[in-house]
ChimeraX commands (.cxc) that place a marker at each C-alpha (Angstrom):
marker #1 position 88.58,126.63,104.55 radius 0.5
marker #1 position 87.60,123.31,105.92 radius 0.5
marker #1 position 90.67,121.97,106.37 radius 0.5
marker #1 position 92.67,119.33,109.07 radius 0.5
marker #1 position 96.29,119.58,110.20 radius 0.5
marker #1 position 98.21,116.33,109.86 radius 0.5
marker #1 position 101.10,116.43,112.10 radius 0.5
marker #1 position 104.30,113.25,111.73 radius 0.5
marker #1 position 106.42,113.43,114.37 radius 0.5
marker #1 position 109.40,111.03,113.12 radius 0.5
marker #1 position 112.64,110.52,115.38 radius 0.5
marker #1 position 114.24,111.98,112.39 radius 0.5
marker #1 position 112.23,113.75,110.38 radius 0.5
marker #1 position 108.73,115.71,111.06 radius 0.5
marker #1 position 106.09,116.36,108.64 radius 0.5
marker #1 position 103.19,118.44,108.52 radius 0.5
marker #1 position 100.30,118.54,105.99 radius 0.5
marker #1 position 97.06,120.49,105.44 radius 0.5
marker #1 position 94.69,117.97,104.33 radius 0.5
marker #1 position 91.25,118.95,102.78 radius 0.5
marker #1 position 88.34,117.18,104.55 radius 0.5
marker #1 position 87.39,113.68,103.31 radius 0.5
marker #1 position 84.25,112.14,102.75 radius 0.5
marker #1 position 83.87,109.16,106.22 radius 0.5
marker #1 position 81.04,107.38,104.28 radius 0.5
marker #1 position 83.13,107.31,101.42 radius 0.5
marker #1 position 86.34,106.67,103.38 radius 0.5
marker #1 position 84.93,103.19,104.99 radius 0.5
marker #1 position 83.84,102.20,101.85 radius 0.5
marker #1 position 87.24,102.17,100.72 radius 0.5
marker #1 position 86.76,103.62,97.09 radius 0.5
marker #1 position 90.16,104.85,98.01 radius 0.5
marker #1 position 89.66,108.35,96.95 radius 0.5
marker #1 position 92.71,110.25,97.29 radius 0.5
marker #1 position 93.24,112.18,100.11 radius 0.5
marker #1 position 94.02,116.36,99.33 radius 0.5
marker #1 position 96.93,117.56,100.21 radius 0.5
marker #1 position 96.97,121.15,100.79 radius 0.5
marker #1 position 100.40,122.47,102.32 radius 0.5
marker #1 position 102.81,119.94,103.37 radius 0.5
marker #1 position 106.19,120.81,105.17 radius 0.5
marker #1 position 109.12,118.69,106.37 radius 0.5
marker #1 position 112.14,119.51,108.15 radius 0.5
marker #1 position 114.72,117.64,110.43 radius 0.5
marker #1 position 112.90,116.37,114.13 radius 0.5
marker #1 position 115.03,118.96,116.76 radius 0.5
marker #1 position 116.01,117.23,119.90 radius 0.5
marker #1 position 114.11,119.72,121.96 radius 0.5
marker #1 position 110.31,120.03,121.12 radius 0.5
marker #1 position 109.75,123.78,122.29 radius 0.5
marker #1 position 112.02,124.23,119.08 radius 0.5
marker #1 position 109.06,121.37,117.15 radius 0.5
marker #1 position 106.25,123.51,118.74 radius 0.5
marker #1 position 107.48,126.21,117.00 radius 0.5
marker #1 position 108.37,125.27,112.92 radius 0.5
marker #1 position 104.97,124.08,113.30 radius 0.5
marker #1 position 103.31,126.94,114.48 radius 0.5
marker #1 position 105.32,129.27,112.27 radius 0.5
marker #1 position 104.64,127.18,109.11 radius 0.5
marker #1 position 100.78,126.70,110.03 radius 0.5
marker #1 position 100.91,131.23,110.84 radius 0.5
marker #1 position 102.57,131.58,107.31 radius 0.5
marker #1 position 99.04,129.81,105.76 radius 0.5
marker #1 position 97.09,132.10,107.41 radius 0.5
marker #1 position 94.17,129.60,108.36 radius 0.5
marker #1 position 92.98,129.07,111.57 radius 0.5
marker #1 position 92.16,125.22,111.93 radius 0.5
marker #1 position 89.35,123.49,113.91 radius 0.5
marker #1 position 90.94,120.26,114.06 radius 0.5
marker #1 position 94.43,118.16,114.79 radius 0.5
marker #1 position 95.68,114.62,114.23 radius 0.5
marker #1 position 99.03,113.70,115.22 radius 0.5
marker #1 position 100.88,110.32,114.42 radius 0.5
marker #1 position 103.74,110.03,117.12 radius 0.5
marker #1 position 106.80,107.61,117.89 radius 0.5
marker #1 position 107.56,106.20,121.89 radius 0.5
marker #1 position 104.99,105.55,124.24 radius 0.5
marker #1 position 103.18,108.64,125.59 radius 0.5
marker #1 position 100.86,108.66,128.43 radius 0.5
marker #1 position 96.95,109.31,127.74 radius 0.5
marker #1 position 97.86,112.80,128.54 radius 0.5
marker #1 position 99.93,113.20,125.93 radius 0.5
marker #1 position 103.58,113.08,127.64 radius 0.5
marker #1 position 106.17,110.97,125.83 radius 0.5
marker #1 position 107.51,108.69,128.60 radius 0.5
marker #1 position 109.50,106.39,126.38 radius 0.5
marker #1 position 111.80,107.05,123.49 radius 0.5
marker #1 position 114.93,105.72,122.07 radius 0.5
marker #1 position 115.76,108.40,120.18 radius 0.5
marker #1 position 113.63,111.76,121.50 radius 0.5
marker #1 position 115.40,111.07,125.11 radius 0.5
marker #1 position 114.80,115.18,126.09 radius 0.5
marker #1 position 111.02,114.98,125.00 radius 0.5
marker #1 position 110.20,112.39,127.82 radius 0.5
marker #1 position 108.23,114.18,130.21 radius 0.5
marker #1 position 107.65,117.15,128.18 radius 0.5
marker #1 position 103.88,117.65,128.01 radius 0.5
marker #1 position 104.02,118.23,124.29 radius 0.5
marker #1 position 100.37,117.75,122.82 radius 0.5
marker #1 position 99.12,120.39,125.37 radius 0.5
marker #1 position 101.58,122.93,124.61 radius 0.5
marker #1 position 101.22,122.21,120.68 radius 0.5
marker #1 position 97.37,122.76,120.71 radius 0.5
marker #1 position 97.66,125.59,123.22 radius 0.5
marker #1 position 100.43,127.62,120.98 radius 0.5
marker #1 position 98.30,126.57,117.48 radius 0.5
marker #1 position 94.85,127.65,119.66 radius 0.5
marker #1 position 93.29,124.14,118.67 radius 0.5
marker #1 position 90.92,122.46,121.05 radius 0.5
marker #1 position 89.78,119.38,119.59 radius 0.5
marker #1 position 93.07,116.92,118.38 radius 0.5
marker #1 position 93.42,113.27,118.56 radius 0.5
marker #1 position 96.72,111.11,118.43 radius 0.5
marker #1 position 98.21,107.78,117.64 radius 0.5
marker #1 position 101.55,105.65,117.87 radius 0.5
marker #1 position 103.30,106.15,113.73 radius 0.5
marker #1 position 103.49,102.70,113.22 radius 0.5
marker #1 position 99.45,102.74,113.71 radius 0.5
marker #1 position 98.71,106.21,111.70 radius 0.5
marker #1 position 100.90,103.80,108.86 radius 0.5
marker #1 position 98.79,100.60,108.66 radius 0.5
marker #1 position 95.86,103.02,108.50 radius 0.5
marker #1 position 97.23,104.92,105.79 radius 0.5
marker #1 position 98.10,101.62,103.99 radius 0.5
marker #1 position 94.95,100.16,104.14 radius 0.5
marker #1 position 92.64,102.88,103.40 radius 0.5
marker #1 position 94.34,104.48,100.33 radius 0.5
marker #1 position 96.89,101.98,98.95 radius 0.5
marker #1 position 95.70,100.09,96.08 radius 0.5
marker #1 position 95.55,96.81,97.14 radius 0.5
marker #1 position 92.77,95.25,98.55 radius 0.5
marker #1 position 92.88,93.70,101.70 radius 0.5
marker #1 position 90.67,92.54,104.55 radius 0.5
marker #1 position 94.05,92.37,106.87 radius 0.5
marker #1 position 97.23,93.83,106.82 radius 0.5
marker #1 position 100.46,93.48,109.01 radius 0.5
marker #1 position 102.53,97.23,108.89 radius 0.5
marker #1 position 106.21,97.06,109.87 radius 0.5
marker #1 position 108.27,100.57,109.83 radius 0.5
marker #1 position 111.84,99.99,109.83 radius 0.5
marker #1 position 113.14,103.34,109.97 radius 0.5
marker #1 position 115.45,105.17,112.94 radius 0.5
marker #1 position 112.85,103.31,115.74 radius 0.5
marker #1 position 111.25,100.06,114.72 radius 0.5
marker #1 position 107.14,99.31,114.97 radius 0.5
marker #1 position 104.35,97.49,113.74 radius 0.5
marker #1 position 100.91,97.39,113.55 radius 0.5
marker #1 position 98.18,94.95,112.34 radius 0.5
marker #1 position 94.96,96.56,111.04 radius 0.5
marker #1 position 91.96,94.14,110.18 radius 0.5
marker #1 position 88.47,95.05,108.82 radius 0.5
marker #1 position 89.68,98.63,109.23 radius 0.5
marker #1 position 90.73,99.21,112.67 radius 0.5
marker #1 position 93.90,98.62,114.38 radius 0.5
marker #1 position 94.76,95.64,116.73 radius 0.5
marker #1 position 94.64,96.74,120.53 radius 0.5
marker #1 position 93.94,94.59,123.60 radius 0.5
marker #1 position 91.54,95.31,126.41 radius 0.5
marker #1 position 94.19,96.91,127.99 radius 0.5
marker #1 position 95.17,98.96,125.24 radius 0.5
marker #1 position 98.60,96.71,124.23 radius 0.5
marker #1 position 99.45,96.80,120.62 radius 0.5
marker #1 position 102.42,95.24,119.04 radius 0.5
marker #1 position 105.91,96.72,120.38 radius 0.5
marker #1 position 108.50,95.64,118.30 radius 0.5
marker #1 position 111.28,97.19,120.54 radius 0.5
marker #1 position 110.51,95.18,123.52 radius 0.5
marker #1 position 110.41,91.33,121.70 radius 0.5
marker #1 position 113.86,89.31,123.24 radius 0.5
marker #1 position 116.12,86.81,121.86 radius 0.5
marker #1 position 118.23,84.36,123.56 radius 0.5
marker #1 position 122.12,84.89,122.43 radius 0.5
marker #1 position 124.91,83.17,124.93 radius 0.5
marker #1 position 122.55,82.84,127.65 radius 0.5
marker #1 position 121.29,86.48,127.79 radius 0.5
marker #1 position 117.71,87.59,126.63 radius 0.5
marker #1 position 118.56,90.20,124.15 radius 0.5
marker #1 position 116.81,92.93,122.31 radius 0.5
marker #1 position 115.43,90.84,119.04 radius 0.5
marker #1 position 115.51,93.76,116.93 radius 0.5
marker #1 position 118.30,95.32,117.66 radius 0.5
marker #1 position 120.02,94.61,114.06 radius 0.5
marker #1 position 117.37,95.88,112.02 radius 0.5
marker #1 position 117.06,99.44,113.46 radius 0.5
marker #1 position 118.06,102.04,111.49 radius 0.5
marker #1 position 118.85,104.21,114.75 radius 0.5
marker #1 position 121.34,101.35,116.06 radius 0.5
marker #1 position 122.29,100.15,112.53 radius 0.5
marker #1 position 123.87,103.78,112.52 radius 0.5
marker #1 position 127.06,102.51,114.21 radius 0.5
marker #1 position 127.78,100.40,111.36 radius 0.5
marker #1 position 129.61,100.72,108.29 radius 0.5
marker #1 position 127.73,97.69,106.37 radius 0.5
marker #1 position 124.58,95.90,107.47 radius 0.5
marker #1 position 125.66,93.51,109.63 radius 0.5
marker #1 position 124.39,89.27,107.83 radius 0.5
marker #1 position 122.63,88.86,111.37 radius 0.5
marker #1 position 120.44,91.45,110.03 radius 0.5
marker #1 position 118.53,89.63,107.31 radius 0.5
marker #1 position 118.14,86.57,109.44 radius 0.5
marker #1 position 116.72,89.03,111.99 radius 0.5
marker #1 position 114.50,90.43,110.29 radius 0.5
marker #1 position 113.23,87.11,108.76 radius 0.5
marker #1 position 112.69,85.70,111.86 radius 0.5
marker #1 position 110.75,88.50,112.91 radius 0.5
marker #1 position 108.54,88.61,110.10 radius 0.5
marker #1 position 107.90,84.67,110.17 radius 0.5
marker #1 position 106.91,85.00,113.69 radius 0.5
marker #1 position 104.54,87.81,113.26 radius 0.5
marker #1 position 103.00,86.00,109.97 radius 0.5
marker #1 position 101.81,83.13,112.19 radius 0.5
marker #1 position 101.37,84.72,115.43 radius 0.5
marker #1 position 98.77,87.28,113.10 radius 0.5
marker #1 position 97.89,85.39,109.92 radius 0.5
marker #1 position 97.51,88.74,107.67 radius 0.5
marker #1 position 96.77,88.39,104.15 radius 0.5
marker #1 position 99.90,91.13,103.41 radius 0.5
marker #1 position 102.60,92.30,105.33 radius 0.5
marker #1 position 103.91,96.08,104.27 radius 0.5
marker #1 position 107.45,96.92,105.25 radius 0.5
marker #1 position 108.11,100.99,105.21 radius 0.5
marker #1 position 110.77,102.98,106.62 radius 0.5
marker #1 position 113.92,104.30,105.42 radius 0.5
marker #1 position 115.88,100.62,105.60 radius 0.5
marker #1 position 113.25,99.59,103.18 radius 0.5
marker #1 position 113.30,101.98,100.40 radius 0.5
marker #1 position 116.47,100.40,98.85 radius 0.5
marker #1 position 114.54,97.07,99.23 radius 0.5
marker #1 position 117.71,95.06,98.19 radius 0.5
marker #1 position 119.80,96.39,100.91 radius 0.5
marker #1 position 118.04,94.58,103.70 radius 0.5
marker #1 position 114.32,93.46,102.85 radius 0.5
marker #1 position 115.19,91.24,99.84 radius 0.5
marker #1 position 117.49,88.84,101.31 radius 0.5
marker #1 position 115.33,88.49,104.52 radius 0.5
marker #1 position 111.97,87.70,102.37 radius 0.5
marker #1 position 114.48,84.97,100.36 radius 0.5
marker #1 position 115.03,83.19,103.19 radius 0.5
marker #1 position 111.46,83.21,104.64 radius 0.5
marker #1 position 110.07,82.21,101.30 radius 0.5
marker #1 position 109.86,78.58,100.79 radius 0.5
marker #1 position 108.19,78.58,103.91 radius 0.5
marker #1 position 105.19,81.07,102.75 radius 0.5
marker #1 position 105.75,82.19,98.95 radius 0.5
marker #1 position 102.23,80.59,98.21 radius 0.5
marker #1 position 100.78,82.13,101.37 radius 0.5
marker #1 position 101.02,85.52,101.31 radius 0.5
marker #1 position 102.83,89.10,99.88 radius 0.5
marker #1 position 105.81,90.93,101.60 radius 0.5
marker #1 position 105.59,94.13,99.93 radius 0.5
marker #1 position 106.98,97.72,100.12 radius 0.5
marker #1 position 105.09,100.79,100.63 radius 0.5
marker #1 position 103.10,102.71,98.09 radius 0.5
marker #1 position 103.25,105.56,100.21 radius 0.5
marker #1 position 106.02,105.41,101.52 radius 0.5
marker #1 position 106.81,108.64,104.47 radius 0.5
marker #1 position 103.08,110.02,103.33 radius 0.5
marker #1 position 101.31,106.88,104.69 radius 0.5
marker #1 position 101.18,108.11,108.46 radius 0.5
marker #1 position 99.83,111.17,107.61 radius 0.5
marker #1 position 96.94,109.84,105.35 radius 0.5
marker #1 position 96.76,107.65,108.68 radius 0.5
marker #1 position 96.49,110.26,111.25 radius 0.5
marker #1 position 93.48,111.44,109.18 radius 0.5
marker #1 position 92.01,108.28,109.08 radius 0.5
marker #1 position 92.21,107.76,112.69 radius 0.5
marker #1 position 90.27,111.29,113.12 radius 0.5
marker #1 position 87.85,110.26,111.01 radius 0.5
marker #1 position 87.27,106.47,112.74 radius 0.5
marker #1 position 87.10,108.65,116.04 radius 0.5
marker #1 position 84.60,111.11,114.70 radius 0.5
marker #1 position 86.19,113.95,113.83 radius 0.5
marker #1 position 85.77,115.81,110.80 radius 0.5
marker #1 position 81.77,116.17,110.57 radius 0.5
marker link #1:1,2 radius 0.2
marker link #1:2,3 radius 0.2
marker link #1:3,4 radius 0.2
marker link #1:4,5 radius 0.2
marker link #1:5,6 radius 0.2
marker link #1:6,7 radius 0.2
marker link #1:7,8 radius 0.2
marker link #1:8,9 radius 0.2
marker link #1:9,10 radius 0.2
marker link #1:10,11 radius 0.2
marker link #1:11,12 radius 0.2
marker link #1:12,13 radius 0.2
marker link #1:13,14 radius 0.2
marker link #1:14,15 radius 0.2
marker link #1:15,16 radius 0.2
marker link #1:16,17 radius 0.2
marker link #1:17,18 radius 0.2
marker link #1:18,19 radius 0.2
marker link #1:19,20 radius 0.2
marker link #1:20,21 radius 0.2
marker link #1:21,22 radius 0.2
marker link #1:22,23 radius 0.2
marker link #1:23,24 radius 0.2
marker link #1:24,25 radius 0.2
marker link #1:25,26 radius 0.2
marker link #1:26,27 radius 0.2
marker link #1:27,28 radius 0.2
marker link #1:28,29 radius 0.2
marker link #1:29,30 radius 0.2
marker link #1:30,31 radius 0.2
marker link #1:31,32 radius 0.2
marker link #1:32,33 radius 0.2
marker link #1:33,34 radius 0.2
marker link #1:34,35 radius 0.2
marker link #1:35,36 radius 0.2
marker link #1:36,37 radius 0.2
marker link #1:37,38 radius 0.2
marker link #1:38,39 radius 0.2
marker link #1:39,40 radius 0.2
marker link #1:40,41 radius 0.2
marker link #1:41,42 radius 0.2
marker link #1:42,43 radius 0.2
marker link #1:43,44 radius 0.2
marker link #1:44,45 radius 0.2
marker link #1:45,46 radius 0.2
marker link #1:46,47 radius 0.2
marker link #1:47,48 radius 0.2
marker link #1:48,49 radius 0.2
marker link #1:49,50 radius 0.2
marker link #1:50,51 radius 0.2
marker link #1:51,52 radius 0.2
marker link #1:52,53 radius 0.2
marker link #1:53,54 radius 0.2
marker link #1:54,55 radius 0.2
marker link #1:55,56 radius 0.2
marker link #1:56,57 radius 0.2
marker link #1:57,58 radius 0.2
marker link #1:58,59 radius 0.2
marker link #1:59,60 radius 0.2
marker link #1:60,61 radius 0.2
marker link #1:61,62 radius 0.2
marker link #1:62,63 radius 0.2
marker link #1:63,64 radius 0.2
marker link #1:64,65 radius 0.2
marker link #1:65,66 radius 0.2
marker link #1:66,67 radius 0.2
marker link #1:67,68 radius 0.2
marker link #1:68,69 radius 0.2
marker link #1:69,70 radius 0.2
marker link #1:70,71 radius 0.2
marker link #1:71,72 radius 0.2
marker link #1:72,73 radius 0.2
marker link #1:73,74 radius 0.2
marker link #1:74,75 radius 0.2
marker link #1:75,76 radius 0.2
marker link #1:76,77 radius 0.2
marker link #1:77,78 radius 0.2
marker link #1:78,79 radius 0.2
marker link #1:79,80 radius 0.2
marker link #1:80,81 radius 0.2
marker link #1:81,82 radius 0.2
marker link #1:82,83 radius 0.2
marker link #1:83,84 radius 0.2
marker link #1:84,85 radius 0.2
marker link #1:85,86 radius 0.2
marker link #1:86,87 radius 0.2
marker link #1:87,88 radius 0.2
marker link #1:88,89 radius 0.2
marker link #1:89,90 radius 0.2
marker link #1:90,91 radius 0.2
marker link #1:91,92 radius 0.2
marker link #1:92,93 radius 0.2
marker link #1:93,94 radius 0.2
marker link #1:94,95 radius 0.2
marker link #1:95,96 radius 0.2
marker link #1:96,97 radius 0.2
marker link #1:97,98 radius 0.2
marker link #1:98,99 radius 0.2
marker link #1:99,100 radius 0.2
marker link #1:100,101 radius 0.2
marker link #1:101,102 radius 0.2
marker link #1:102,103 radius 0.2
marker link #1:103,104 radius 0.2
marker link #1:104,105 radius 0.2
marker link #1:105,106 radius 0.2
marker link #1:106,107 radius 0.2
marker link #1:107,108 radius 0.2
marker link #1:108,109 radius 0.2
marker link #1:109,110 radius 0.2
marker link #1:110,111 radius 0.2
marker link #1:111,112 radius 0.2
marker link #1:112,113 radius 0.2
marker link #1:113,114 radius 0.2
marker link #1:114,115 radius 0.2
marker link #1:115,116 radius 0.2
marker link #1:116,117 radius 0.2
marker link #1:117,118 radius 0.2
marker link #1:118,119 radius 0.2
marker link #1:119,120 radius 0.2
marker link #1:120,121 radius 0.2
marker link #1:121,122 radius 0.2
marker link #1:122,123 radius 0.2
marker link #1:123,124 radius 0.2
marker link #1:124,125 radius 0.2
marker link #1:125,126 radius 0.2
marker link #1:126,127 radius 0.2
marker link #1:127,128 radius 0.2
marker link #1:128,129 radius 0.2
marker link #1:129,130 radius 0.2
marker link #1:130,131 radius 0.2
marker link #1:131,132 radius 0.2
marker link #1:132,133 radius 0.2
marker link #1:133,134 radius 0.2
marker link #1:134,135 radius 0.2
marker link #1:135,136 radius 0.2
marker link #1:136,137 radius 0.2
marker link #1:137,138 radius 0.2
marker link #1:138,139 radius 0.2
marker link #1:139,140 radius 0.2
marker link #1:140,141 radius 0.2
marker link #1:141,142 radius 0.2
marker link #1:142,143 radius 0.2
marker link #1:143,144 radius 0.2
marker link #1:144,145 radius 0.2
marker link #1:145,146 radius 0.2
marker link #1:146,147 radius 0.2
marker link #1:147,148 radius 0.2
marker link #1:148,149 radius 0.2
marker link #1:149,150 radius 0.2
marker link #1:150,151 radius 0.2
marker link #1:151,152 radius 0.2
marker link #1:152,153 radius 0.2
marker link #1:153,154 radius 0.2
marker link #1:154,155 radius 0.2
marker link #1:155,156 radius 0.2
marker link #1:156,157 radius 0.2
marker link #1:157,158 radius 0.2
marker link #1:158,159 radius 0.2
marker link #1:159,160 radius 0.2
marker link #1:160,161 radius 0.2
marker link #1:161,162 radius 0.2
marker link #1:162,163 radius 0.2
marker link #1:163,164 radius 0.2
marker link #1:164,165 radius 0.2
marker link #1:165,166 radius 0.2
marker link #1:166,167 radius 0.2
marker link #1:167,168 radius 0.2
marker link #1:168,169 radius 0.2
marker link #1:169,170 radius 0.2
marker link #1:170,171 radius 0.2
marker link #1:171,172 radius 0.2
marker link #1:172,173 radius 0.2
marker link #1:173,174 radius 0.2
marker link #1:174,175 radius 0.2
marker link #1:175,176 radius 0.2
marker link #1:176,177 radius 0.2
marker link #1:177,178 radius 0.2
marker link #1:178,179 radius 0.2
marker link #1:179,180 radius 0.2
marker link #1:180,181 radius 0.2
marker link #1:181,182 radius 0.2
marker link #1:182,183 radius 0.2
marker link #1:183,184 radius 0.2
marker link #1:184,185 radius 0.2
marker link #1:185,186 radius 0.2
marker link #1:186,187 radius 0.2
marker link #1:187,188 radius 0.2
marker link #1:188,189 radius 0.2
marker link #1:189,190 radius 0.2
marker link #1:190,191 radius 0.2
marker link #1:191,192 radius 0.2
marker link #1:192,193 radius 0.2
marker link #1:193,194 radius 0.2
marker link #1:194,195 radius 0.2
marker link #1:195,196 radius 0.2
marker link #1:196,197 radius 0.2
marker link #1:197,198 radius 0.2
marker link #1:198,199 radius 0.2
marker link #1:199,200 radius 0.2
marker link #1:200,201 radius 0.2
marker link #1:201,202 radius 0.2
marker link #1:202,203 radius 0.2
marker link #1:203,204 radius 0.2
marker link #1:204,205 radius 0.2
marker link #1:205,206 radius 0.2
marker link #1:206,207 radius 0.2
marker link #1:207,208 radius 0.2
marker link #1:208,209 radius 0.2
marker link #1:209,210 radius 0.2
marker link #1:210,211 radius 0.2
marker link #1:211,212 radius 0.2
marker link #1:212,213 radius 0.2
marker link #1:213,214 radius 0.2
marker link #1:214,215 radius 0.2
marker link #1:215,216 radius 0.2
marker link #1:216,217 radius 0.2
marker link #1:217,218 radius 0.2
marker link #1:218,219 radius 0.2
marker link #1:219,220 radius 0.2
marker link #1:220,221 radius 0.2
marker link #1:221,222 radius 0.2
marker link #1:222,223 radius 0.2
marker link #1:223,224 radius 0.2
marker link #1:224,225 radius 0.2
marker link #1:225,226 radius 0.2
marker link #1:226,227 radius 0.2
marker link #1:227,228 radius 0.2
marker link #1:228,229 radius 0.2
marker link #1:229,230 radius 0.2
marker link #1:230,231 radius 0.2
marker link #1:231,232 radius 0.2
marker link #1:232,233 radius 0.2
marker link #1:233,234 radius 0.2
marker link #1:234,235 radius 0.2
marker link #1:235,236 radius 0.2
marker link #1:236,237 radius 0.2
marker link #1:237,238 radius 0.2
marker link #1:238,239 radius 0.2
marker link #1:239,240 radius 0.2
marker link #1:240,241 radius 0.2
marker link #1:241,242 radius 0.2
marker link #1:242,243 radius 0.2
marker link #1:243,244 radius 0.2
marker link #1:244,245 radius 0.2
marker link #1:245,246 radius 0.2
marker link #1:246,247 radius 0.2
marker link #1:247,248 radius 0.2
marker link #1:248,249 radius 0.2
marker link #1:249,250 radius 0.2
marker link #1:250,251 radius 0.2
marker link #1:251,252 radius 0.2
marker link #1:252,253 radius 0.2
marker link #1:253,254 radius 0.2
marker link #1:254,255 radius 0.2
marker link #1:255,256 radius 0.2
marker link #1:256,257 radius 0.2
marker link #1:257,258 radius 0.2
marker link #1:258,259 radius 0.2
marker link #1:259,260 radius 0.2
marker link #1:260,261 radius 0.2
marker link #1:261,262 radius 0.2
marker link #1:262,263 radius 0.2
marker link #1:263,264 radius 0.2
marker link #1:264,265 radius 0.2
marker link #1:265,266 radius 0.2
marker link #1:266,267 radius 0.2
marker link #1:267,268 radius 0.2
marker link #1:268,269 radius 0.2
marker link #1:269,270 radius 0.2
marker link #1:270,271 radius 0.2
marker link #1:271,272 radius 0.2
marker link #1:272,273 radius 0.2
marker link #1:273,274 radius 0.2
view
């Protein structure tokens, strides 16, 4: 069966799909054909990824297929080598030389990979309904990202930079402090209630990243956004006499699927998938 695994490695949840080949003529015209979903499986991220490695492999040996290709969308900052050398929350998979072992114990030679918050902008763009030329992704789930895809591809600089949410500072009694630190779900954990500083937080963030990258939307996703009046509402409200004529804040359509759609995308932009 011609056939790609789609692999979603989330700091609390992982997901893994089967997704029937796609079309890249028809992709990049964005008809927006939906992407087929073979198999898809989702179970609880373990803190130590021998124990990922294998519910992957033993839910990709139950299908019985033996696939040619691999796209994985991943959270941190891993090294073009595929080690994770930065995480929040996957502290005991820094170091671990993950991708290798996964495509050794799965036999799969050709795979490609890319940060979550990019595999979701791509999976926004390409097979949401709306029609954009631009398009500012924020996830605000257990880690916090973003990503700004325009004319199809994502934002990176020369040096391969791309937006990191995580590392943006505020100034708060003198200190520089983390800017985002009230609207992660991962911190927000040690809270009963949302804290107020929250909504201004987050509008802040989201006026500053409206002018800093002039999209024509800006998609919020994540699990702090699918109750949208428990954080998202109250932050757009006090952001929108500023832009309400300007542009959309909207939530997902696809909500946890869209970084899997992504991660195919990106193998198709990169020539997979012939």
């Amino acid at each position: 069966m011609d056939a790609v695994l789609a692999i979603d490695i989330g700091g609390t949840k992982t997901q893994v799909a089967v997704i029937r080949t796609l079309n890249k003529t028809s992709l990049l015209k964005k008809n927006r054909k939906k992407i087929k979903i073979l198999h898809y499986h989702k179970f609880l991220t373990p803190k130590d990824p021998a124990k990922t490695i294998k519910l992957i492999c033993d839910f990709s040996r139950s299908l019985n297929i033996q696939f040619k290709q691999m796209s994985l969308s991943l959270p941190g900052l891993w090294s073009n080598k595929g080690v994770l050398l930065e995480s929040d929350f996957l502290s005991a998979w820094v170091g671990y030389p993950f991708i290798n072992k996964l495509s050794n114990a799965l036999k799969i030679k050709k795979y490609i990979w890319e940060t979550d918050v990019i595999c979701g902008g791509l999976g926004e763009y390409y097979f949401s309904k709306r029609q954009c030329l631009s398009l500012l992704y924020i996830n605000l789930g257990t880690g916090i990202g973003a990503s700004f895809i325009r004319d199809g591809k994502p934002f990176k600089s020369t040096g391969g930079l791309t937006i990191r949410l995580q590392r943006l500072l505020a100034p708060n009694k003198n200190k520089l402090i983390p800017a985002t630190n009230l609207i992660c779900g991962g911190n927000l954990l040690k809270y009963k209630n949302i804290p107020e500083g929250s909504y201004v937080q987050l509008s802040c963030l989201l006026m500053n990243l409206y002018y800093l990258f002039a999209p024509e939307c800006i998609v919020l996703n994540g699990g702090l956004t699918y109750d949208w009046d428990l954080l998202c509402s109250k932050a757009c409200k006090l952001i929108y006499p500023e832009v309400r004529k300007k542009i959309k804040i909207i939530p997902s359509e696809l909500k946890e699927l869209a970084p899997i759609y992504g991660a195919y995308v990106n193998l198709l932009l990169n020539e997979g998938v012939k």
